[in-house]
C-alpha positions in Angstrom: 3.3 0.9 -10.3 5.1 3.2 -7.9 2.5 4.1 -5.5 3.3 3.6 -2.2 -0.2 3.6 -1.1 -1.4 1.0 -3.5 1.4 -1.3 -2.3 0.4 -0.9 1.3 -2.7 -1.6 0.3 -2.0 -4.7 -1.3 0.3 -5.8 1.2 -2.7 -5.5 4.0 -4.9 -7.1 1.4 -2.4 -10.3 1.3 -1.7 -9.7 5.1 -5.9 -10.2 6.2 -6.0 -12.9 3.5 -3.2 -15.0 4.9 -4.4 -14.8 8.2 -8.2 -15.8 7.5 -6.8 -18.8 5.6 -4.0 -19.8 8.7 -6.8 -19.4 11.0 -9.0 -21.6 8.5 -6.5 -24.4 8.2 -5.2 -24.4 11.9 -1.7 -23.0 11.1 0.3 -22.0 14.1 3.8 -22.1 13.0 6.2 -21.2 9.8 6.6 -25.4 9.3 3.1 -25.9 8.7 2.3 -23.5 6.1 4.1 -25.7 3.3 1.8 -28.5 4.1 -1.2 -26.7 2.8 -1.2 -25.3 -0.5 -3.4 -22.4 -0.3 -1.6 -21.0 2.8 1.5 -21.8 0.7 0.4 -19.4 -1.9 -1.3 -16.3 0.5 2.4 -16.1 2.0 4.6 -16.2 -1.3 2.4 -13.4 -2.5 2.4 -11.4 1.2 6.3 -12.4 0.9 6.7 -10.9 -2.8 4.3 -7.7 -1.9 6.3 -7.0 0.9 9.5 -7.5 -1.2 8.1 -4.9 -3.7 7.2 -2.7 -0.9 11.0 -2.5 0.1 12.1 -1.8 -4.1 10.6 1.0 -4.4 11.8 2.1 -0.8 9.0 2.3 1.8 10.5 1.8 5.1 8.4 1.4 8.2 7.9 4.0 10.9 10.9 3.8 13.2 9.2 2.7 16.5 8.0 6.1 19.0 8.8 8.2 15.9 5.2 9.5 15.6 5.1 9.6 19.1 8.1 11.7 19.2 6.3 13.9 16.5 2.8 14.1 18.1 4.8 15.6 21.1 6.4 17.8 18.8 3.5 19.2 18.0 1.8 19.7 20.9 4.9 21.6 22.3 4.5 23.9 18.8 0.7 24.9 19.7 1.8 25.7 23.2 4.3 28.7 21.9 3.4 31.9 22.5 3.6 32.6 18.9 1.3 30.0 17.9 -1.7 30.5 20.6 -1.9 34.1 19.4 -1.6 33.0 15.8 -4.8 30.6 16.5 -6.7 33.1 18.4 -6.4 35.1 15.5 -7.6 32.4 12.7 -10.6 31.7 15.3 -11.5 35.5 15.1 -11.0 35.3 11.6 -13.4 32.4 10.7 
């Protein structure tokens, strides 16, 4: 029940399940989602995965974050500490 995975997994589930049936019925805006039934019932449960995703406290990725850390990365690989460390694991293996 606390998974964070399993959430996010639901919540995409939901998420590609709303869409195919907005797309189905022709819904373009917020408004027309309460006139059909089925699209009514994808979003309350997208809305109420998504709300359980937030209880248990997943946030999302703060926007450039993993860029920030991709780059952080790259600069540790680059230190002279680290290059001589992989040259030694290649020798190694």
């Amino acid at each position: 029940p606390n998974s964070v995975r399993a959430h996010i997994f639901r919540y995409d589930y939901y998420l590609a399940l709303a869409l195919y049936v907005f797309e189905r019925a022709g819904i373009t805006s917020q408004e027309q989602v309460a006139l059909c039934p089925q699209a009514e019932r994808m979003y309350r449960l997208l809305v109420q995965s998504d709300n359980q995703l937030k209880e248990i406290g997943y946030e999302d990725m703060p926007e450039g974050f993993y860029e920030d850390f991709l780059e952080r990365v790259k600069q540790e690989k680059m230190k002279p500490e680290n290059q001589q460390f992989q040259r030694l694991q290649q020798i190694v293996r």
